[in-house]
C-alpha positions in Angstrom: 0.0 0.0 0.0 1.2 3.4 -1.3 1.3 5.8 2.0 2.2 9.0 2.3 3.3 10.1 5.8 5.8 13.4 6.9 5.8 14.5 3.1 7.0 11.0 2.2 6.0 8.1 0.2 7.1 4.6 0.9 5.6 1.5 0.8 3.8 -0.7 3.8 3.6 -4.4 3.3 0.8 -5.9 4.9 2.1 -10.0 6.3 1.2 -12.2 5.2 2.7 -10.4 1.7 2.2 -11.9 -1.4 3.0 -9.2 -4.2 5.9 -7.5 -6.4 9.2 -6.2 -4.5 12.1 -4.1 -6.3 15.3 -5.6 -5.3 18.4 -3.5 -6.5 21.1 -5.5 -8.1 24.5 -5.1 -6.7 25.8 -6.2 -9.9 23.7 -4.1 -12.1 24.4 0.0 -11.8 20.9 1.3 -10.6 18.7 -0.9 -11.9 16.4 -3.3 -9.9 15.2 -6.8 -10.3 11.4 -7.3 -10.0 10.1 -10.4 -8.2 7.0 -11.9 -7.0 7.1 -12.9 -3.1 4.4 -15.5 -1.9 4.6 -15.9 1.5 4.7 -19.3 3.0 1.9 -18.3 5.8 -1.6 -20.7 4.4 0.5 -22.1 2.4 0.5 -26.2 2.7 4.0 -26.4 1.4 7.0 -24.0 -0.3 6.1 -26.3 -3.6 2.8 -24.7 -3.4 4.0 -21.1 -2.2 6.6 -21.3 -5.6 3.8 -22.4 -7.5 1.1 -19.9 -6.6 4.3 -17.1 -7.3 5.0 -18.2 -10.5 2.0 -17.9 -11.4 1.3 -14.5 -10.6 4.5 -13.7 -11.6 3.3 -15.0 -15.4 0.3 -13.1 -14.9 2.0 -9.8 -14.5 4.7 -9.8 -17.0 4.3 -12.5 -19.2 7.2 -14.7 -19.4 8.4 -17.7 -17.1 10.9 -16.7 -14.0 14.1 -18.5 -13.9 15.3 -18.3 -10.3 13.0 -18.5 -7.2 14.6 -17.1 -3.6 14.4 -17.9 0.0 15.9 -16.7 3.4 16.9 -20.6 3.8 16.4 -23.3 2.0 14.3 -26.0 2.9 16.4 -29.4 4.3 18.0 -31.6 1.7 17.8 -28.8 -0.9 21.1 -27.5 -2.0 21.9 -23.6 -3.4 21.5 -23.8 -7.1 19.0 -27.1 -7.5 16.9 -27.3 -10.0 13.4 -27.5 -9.2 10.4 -27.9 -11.9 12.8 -25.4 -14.2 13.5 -22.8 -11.3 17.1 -22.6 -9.9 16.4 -22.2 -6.3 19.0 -19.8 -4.3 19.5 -18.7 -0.7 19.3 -15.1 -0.6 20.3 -13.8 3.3 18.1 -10.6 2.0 14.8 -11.8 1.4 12.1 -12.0 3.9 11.2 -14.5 6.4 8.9 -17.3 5.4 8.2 -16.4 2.4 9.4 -17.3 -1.3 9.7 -14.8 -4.5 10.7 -15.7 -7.8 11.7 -13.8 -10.9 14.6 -12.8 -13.5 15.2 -14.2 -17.2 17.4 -17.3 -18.5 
């Protein structure tokens, strides 16, 4: 939700969020990556909170994303597995209990 508070705007995330979040690239001067976060909250499984992402992220910008990122990564799953054609990574800056998925091949 779009807010603006002392003459500035910013952006309040309701939890459980499930929605787009503008991640700047370190690697990329001044741009931002674009992902969909599902959180995992009434979610049965992370299979099903990747699923329900991807998704939404095809409904919003038409095309498949590549890479799908969580906080930690569930047991037995290693940084870089392939799962159903998203390379799963562990991302230290994404939120808590929840997934997001996004970027090109």
């Amino acid at each position: 939700m779009l807010r603006q508070e002392a003459g500035v705007w910013h952006y309040r995330a309701e939890y459980p969020y499930r929605g787009i979040l503008d991640v700047k690239a370190a690697c990329i001067d001044g741009k931002f990556r674009r992902l969909m976060v599902w959180s995992l909250v009434g979610c049965g499984s992370v299979r099903e909170a990747l699923c329900q992402a991807e998704v939404h992220f095809w409904a919003m910008f038409c095309f498949r994303p590549a890479y799908a990122f969580m906080r930690r990564l569930p047991g037995g799953v290693e940084n870089g597995q392939d799962f159903e054609g998203l390379i799963l990574l562990e991302a230290e800056w994404m939120l808590e209990k929840c997934v997001a998925v996004g970027g090109r091949q």
